[in-house]
MDTraj code that builds the backbone (N, CA, C; nanometers):
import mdtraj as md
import numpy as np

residues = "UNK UNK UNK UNK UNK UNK UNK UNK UNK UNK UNK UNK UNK UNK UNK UNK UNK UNK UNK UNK UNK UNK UNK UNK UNK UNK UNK UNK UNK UNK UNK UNK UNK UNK UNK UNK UNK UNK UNK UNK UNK UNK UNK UNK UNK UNK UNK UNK UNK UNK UNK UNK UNK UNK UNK UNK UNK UNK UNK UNK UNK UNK UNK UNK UNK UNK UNK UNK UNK UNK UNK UNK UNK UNK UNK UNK UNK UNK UNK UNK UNK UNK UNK UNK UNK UNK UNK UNK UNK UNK UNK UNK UNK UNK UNK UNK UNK UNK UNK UNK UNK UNK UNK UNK UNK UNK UNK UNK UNK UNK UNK UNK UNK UNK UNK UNK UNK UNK UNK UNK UNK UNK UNK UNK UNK UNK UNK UNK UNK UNK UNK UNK UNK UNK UNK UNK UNK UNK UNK UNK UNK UNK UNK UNK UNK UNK UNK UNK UNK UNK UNK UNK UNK UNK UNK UNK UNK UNK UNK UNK UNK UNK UNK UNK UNK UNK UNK UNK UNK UNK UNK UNK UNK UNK UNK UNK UNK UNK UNK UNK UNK UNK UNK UNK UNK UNK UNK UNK UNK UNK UNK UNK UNK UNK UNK UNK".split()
xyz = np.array([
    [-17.7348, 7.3491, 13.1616],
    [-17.7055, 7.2144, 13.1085],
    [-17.7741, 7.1951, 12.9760],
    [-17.8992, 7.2584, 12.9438],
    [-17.9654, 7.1951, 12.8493],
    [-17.9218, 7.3158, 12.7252],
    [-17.8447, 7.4172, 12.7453],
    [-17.7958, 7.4610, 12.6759],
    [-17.6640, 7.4151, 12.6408],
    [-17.5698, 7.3703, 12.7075],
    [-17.4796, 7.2916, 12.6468],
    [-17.4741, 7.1522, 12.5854],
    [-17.5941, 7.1102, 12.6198],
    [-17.6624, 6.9926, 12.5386],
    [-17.7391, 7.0215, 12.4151],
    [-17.7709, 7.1319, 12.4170],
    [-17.8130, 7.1736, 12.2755],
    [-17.6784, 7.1873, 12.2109],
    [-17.6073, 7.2680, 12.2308],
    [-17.5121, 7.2926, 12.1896],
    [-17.4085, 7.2143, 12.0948],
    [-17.4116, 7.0877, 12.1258],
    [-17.3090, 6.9543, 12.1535],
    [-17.4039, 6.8928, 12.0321],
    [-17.5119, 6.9250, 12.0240],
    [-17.5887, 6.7841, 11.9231],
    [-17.6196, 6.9059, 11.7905],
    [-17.6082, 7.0462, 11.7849],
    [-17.5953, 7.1029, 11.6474],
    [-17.4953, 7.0652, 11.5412],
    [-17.5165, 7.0127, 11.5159],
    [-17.3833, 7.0208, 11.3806],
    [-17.2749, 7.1491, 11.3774],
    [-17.2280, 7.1059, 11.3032],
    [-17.1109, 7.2305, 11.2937],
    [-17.1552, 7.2449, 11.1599],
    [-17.0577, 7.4098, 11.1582],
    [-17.1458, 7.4617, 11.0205],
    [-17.0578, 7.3579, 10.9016],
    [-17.0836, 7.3989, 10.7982],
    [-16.9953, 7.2879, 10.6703],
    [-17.0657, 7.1677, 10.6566],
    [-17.1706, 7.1434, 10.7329],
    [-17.2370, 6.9728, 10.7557],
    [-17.2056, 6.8969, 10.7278],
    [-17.0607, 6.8779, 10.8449],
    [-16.9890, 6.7468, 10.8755],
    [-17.0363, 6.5997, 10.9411],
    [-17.1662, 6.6426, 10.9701],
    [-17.2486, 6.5200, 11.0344],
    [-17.3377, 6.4167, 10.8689],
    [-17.3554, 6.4999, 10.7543],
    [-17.3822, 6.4524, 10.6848],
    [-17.3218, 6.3424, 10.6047],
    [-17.4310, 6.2717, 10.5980],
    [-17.3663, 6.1593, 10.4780],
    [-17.2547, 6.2146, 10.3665],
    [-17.1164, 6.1518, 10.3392],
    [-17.0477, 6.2360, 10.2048],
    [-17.0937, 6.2151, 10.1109],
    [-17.1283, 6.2905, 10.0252],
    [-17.1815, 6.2593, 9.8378],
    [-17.0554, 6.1768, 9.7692],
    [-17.1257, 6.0598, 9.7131],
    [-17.0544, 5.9212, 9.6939],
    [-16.9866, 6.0663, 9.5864],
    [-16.8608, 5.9433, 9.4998],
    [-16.7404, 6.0371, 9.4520],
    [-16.8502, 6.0098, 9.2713],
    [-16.8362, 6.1627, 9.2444],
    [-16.9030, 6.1361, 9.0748],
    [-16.8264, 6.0847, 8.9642],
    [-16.7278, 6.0186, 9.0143],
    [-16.6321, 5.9415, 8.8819],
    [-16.6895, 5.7943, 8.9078],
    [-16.7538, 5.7670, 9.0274],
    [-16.7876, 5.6181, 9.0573],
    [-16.8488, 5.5954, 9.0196],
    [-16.9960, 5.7007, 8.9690],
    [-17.1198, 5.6804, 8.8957],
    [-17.0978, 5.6760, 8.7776],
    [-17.0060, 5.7522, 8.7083],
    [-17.0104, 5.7845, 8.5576],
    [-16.9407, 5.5874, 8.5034],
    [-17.0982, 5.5819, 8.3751],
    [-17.0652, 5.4491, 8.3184],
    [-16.9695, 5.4484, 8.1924],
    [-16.8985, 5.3146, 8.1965],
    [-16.7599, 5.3172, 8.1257],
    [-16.8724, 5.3173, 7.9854],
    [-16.8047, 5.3334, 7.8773],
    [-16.9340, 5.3206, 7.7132],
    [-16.8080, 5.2615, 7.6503],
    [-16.8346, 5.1579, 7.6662],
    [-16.7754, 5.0492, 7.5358],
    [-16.6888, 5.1210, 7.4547],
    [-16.5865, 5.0821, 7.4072],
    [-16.5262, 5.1807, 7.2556],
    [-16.5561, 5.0579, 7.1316],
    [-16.6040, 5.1883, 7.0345],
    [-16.6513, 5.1153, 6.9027],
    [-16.5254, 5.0317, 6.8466],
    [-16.5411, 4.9040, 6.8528],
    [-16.4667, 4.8248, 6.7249],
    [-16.4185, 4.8752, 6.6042],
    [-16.3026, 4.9034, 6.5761],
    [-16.2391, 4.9245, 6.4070],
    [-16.3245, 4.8635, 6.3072],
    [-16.2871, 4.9304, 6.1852],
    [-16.3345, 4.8922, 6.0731],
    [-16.2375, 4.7144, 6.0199],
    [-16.1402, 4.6950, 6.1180],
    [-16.1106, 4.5977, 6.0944],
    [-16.2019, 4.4496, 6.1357],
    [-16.3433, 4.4508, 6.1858],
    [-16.4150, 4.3635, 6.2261],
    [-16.5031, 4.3285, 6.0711],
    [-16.4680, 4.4210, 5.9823],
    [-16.4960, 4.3564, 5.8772],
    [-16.4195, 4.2734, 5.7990],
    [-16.3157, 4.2287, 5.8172],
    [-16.2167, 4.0980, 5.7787],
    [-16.2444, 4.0208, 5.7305],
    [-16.3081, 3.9246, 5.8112],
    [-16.3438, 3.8180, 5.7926],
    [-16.4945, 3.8539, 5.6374],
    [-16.5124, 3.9448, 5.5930],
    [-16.5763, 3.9259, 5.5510],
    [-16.5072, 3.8909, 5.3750],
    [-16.3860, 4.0336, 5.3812],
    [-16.2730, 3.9848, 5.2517],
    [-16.1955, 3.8495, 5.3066],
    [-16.2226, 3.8154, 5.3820],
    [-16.1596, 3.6527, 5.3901],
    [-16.2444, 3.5254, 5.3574],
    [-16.3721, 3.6039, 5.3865],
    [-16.4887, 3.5167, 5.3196],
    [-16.5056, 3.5218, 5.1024],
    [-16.5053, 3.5967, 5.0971],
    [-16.4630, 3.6726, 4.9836],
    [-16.3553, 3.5866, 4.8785],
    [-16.2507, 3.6155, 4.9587],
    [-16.1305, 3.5584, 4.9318],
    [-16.1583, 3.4033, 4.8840],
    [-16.1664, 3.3524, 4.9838],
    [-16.2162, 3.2132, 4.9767],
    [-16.2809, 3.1369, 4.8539],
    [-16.3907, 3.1991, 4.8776],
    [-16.5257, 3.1765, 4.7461],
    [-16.4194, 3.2107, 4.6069],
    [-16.3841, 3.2799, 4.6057],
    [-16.2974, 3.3437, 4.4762],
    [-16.1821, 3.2670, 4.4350],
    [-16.1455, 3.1716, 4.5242],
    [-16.0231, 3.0822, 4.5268],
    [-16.1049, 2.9292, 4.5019],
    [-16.1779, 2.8715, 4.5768],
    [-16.2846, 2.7571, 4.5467],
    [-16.3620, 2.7397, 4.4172],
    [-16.4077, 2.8619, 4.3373],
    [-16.4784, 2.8816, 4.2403],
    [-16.3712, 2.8911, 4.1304],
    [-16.2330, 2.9496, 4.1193],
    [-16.1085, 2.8964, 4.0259],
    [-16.0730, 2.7852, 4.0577],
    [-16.0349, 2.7413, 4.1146],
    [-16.0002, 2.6070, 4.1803],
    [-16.1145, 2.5002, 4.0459],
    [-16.2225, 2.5211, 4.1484],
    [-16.3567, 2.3994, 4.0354],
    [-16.2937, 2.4493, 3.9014],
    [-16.3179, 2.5692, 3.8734],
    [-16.3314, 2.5747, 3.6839],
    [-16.2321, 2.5541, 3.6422],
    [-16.1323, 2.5728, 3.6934],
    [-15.9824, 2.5159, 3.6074],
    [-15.9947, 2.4036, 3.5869],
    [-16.0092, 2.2997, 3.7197],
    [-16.0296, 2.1336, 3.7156],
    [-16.1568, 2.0780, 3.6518],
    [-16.2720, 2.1726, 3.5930],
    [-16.3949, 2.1114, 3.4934],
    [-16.3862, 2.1536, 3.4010],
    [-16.3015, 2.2568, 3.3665],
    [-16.3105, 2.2977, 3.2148],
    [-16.1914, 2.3445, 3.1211],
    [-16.1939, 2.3224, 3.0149],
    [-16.0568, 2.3622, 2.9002],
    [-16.0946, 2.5139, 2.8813],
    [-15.9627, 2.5365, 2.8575],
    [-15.9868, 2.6713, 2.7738],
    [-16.0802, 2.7081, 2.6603],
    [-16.1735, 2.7692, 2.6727],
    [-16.2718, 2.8427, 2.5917],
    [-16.3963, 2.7778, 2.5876],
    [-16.3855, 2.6386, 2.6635],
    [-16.5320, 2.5786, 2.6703],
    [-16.6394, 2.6488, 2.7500],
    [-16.7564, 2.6189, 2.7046],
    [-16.8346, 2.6941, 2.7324],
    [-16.9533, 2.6356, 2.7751],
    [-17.0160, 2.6988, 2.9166],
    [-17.1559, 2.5991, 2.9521],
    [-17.2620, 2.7160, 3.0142],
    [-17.3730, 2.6675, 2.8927],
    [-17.4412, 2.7701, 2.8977],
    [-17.5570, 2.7789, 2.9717],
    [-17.5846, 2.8961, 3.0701],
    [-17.6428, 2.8652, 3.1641],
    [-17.7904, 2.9295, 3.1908],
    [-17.7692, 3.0730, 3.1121],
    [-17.8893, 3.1851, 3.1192],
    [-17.8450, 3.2068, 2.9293],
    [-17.9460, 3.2789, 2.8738],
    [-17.9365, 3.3785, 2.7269],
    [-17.8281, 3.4457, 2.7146],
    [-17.8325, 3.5167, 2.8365],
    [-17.6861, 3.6350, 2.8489],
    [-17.5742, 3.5780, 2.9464],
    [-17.5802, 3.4597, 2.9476],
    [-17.4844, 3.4630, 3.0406],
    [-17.4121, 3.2988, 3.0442],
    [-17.2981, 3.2482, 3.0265],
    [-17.1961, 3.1592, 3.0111],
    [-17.1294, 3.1038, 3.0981],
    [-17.0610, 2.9833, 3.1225],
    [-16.9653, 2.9824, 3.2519],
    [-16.8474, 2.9526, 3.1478],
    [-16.7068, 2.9760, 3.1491],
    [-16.6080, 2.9362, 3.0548],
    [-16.4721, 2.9122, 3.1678],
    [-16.3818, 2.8859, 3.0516],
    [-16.2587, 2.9075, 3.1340],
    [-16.1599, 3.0292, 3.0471],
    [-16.1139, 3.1704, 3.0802],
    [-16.0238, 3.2123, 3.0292],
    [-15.8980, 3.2044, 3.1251],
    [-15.8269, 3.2682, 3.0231],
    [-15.7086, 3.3048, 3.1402],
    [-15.6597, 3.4878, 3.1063],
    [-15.6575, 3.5811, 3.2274],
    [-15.6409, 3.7257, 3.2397],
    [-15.5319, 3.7613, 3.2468],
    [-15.3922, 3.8144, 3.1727],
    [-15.2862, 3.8576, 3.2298],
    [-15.3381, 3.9973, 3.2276],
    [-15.4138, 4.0677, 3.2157],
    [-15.4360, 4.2371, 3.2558],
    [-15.5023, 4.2223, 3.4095],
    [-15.5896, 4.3279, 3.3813],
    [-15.6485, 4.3762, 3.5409],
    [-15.8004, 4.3280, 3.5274],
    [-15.8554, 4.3798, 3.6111],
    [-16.0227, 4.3387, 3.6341],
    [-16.1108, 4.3503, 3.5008],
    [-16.1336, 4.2873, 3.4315],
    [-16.2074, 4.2868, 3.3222],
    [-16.1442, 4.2546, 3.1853],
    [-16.0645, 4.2381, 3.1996],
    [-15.9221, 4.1771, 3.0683],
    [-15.8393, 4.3211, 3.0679],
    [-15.8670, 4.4208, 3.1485],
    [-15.7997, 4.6396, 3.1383],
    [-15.6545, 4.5129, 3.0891],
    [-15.5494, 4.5724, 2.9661],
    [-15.4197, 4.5459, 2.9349],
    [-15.4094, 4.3697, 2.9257],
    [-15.4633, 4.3518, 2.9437],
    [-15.4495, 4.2133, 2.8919],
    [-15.3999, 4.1543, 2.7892],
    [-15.3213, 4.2222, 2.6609],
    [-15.2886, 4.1739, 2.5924],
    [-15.1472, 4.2484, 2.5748],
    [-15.0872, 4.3139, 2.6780],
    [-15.0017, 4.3727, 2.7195],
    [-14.8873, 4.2566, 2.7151],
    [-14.7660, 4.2956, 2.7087],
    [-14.6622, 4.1772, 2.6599],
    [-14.5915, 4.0857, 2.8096],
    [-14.6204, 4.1745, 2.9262],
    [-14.5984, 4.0817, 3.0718],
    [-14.5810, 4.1810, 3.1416],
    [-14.5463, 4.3128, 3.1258],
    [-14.4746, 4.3370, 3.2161],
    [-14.6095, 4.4146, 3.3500],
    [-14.7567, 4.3848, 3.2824],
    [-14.8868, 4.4012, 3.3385],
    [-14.8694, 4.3339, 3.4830],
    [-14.8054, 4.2051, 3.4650],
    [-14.8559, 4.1103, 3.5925],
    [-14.8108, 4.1630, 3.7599],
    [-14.6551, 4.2217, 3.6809],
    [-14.5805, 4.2783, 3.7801],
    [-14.6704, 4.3973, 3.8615],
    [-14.6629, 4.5378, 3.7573],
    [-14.7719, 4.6332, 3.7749],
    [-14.8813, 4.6134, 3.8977],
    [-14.9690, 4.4905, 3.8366],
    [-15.1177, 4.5002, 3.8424],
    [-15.0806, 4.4168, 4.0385],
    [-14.9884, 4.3430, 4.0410],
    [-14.9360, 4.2710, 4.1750],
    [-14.9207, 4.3910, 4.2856],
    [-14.8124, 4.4431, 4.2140],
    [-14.7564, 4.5882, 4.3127],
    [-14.8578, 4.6978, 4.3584],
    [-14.9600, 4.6964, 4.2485],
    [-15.0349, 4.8209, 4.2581],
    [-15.1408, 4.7558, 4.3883],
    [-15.2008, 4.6636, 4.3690],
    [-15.2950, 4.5264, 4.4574],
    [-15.2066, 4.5545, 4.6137],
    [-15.1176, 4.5060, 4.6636],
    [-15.0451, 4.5424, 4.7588],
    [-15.0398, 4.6617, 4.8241],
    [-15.0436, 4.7626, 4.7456],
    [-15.0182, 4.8977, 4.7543],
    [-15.1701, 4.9544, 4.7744],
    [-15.2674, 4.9146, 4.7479],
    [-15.3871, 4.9488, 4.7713],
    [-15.4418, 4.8689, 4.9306],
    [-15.4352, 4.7356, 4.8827],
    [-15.4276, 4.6942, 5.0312],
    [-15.3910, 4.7097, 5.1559],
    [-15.2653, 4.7306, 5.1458],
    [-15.2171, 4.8423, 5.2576],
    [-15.3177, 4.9500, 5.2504],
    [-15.3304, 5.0519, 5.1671],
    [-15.4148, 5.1479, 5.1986],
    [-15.5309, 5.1658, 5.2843],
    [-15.6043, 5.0414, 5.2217],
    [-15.7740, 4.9725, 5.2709],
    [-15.7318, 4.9397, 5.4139],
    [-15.6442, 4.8496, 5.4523],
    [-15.6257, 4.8340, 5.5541],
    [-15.6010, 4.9622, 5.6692],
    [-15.5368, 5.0241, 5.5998],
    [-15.5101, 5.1522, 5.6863],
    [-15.6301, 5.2174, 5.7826],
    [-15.7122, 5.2442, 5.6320],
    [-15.8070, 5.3215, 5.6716],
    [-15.9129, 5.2241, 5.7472],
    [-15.9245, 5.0846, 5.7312],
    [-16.0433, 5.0358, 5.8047],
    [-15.9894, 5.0226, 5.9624],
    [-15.8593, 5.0648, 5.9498],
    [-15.7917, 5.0725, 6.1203],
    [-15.8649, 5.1798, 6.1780],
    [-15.8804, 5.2841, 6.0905],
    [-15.9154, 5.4452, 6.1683],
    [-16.0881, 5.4686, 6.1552],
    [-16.1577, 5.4015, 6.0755],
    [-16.2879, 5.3954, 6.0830],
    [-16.3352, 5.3044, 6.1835],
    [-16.4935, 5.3274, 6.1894],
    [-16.5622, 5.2865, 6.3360],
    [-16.6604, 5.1778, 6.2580],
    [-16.5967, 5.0623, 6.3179],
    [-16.6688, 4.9336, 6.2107],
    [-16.8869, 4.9013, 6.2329],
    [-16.8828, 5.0025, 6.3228],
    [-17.0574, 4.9951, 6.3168],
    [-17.1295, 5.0781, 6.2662],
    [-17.1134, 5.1980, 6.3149],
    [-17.1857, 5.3298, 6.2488],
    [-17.1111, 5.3927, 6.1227],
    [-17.0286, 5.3250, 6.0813],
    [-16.9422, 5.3414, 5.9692],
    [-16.9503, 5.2394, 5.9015],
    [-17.0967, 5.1483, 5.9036],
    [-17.0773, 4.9979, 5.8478],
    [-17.0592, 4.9704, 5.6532],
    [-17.1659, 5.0622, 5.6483],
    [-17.1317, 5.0626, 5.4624],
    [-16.9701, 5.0937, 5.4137],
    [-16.9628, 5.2205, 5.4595],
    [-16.8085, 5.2275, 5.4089],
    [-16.7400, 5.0986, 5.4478],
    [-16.6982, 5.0890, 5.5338],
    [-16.6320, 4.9301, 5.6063],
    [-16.6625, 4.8319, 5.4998],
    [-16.7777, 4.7855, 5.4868],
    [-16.8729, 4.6582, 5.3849],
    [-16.7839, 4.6862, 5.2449],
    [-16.7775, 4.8452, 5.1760],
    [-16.7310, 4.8596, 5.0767],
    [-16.5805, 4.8794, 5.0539],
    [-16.4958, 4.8980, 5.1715],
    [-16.3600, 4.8536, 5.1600],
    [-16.3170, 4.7177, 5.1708],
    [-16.3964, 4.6440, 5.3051],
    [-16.3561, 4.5180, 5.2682],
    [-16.3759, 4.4258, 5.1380],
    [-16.5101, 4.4445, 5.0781],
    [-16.4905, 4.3471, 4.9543],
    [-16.3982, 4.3856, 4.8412],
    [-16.3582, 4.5563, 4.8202],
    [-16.2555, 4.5881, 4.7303],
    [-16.1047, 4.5057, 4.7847],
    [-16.1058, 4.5170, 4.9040],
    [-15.9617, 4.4529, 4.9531],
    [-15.9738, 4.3068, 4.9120],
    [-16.1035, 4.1933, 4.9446],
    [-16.0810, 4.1189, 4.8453],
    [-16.0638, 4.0524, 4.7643],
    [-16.1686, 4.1918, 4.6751],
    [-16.1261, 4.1579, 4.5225],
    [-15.9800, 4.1568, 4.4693],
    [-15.9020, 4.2420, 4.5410],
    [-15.7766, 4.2979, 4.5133],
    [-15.6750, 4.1956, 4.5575],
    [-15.7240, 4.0997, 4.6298],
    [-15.6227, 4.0235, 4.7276],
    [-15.6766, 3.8818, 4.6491],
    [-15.7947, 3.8774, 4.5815],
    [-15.7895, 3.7205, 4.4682],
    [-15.7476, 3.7130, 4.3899],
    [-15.7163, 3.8422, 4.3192],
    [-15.6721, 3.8426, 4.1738],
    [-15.5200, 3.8798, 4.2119],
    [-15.4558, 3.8868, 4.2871],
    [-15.3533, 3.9145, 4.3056],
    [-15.3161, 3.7344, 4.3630],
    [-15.3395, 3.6729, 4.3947],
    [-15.2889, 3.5349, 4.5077],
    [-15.2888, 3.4935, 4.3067],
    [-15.4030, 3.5186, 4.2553],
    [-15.3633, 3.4081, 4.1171],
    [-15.2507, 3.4658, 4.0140],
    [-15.1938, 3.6342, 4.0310],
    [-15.0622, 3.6661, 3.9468],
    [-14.9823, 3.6084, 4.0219],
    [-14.9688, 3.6020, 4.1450],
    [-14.8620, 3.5654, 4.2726],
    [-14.7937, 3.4099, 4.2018],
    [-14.9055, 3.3197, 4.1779],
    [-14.9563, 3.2102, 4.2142],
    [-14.8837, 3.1164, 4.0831],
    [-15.0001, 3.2298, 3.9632],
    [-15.0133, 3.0819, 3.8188],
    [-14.9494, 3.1782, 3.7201],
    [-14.9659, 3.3104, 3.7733],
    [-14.9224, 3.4531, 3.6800],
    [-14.9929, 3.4835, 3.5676],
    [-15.1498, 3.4574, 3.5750],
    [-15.2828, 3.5262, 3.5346],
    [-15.3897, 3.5319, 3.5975],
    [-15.4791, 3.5910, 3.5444],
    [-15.6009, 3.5747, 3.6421],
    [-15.7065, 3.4707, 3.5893],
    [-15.7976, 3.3534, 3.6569],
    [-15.9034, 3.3230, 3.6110],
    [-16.0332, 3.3776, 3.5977],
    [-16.0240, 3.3514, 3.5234],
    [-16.1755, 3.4292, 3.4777],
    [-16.2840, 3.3446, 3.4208],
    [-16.4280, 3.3465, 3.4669],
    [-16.5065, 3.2296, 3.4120],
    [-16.6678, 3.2586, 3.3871],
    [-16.7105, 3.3988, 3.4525],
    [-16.7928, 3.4525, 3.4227],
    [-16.8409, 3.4958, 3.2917],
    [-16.9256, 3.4644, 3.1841],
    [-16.9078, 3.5608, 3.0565],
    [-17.0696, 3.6203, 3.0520],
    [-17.0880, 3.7259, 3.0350],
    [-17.1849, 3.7801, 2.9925],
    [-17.1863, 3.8563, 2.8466],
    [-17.2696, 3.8583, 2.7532],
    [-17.3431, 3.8550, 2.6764],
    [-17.4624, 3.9005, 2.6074],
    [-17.4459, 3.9993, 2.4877],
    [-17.6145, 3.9947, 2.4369],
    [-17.5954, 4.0350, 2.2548],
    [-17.6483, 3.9121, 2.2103],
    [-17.6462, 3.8816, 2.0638],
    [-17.4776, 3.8503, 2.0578],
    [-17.4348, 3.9288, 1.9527],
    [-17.3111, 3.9012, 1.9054],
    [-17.2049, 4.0031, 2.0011],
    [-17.2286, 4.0859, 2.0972],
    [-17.1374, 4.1437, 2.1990],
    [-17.1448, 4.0757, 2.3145],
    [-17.0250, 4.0497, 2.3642],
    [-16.9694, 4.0163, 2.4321],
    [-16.8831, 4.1051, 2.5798],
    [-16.9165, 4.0686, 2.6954],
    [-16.8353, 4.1854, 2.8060],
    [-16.7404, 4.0872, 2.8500],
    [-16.5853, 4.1259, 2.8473],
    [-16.5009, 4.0964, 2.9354],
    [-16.5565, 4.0116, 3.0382],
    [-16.4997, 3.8395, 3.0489],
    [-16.5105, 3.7748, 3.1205],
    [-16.4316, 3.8178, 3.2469],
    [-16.4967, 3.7853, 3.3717],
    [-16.4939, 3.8158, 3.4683],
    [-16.4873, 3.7044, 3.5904],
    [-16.4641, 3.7731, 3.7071],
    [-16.4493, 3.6170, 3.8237],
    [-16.5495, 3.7004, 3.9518],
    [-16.5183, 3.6066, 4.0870],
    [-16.5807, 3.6508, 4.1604],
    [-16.5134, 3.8112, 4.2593],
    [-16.3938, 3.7808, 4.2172],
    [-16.2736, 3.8899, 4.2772],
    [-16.3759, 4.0107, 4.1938],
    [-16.3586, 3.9937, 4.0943],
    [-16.3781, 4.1568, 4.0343],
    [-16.5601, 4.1940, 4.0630],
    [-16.6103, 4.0834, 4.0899],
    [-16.7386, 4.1214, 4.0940],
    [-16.7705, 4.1984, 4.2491],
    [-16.6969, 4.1672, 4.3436],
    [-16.6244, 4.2271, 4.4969],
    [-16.5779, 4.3571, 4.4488],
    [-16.4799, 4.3935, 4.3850],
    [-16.4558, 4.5183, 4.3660],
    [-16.5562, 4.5557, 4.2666],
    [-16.6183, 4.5728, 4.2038],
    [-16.7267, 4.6178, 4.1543],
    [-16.8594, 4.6779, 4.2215],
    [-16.8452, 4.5798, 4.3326],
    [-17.0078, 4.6274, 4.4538],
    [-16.8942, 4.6844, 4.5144],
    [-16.7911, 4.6476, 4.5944],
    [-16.7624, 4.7585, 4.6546],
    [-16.7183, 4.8999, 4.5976],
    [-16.6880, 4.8765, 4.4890],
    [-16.6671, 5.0582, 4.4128],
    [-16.8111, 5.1090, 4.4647],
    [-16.9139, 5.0170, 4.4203],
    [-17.0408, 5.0980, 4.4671],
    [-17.1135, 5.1339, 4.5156],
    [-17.0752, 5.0759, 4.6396],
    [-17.0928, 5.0926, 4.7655],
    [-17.0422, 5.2019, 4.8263],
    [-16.9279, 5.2280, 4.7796],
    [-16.8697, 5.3418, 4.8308],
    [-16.8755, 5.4639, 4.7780],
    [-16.9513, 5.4700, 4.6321],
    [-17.0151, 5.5815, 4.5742],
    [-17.1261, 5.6339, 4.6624],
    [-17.1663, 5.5411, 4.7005],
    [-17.3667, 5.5274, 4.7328],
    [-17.3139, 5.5947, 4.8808],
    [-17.2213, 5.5471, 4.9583],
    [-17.2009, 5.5981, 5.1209],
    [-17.1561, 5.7332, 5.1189],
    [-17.0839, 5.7747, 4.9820],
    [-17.0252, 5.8677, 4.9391],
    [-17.1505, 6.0016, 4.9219],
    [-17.2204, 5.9316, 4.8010],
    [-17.3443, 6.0220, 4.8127],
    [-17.4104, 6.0700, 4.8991],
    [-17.4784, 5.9313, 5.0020],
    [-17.5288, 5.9579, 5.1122],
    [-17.4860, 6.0166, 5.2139],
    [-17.3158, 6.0707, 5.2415],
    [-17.2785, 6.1134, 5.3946],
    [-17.2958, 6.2670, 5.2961],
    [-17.2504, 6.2956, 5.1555],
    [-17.3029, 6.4481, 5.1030],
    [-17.4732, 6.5244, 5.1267],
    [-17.5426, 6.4063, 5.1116],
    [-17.6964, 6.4232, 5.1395],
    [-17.7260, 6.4413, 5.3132],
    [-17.6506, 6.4089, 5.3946],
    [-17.6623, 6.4263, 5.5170],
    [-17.6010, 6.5382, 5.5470],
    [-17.5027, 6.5950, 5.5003],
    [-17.3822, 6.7147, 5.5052],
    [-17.4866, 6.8472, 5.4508],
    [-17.5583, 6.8040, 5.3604],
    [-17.6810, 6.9409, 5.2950],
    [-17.7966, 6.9388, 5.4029],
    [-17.8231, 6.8518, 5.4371],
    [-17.9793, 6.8651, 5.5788],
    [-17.8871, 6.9346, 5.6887],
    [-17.7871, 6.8624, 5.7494],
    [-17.7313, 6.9819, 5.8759],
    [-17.7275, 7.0939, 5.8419],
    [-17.6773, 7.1233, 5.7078],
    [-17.6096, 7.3291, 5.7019],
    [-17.7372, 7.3319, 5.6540],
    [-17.8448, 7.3015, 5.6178],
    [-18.0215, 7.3420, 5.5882],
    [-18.0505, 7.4121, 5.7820],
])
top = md.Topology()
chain = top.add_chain()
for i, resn in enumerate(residues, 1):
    res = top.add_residue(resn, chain, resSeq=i)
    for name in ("N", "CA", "C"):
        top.add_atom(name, md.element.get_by_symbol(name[0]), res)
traj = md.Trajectory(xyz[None], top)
């Protein structure tokens, strides 16, 4: 008897009496997926804005070519831009506005593209530096769309030279060109320490 009672309380081989090992897909934790480079939006919409509010005031406080002077080197005025970011063709006979519209569009799409396929956190500079080029590209374009030049009200200055008056649009594409040099540099400087 006490051998078939031993018998009866061994397990069977395979150790079917054991607890089952919970399933390892139940443990493994879900990891968030990174947000697009499109969570930087709102920041060329912020952008946008300021760049539209700040033409808006200077058209309605000031005439053409008046001038209020604010620093040594530096002016607030009113011009008006039919070229590109900095007066580029501006004295071009019209057919600039068209150009400079189509090309704006055509880049935008682009920017947009790519901030679809980039990773809007660990990819934050690049992101930072496409959105403010998009826009710069998207203020100065709403005012060819719009009045069919650009405002411009920025002037800088030193002695008797003068730089291409400027707005807040182009000053957006300007940091972001350089921003995207600088991320540019820096992902090359990271690319030389790995193959080191």
């Amino acid at each position: 008897m006490s051998g078939v009672t031993d018998g009866a309380a061994r397990p069977k081989s395979g150790g079917t009496s054991e607890t089952p090992a919970a399933d390892s897909g139940s443990t493994k934790t879900k990891v968030a997926r990174e947000p697009t480079g499109w969570i930087w939006l709102p920041l060329s919409a912020a952008v946008i804005a300021l760049d539209q509010l700040t033409k808006w005031w200077i058209v309605h406080s000031f005439h053409v070519d008046e001038r209020l002077h604010v620093l040594p080197v530096l002016d607030i005025t009113l011009w008006y831009n039919e070229g590109a970011a900095f007066s580029f063709l501006a004295q071009a006979s019209g057919w600039q506005r068209w150009m400079f519209t189509a090309l704006a569009f055509v880049v935008g799409g682009g920017v947009m593209w790519w901030l679809r396929r980039l990773k809007g956190r660990s990819q934050w500079l690049l992101c930072c530096s496409l959105a403010l080029i998009l826009a710069g590209a998207l203020g100065n374009v709403i005012d060819r769309v719009r009045i069919g030049h650009v405002v411009d009200f920025i002037l800088v200055y030193w002695n008797n030279s003068i730089f291409p008056a400027f707005n807040v649009a182009d000053s957006a594409i300007t940091v972001g060109a350089a921003f995207l040099l600088f991320d540019a540099w820096r992902e090359s400087r990271g690319g030389k320490k790995v193959s080191i």
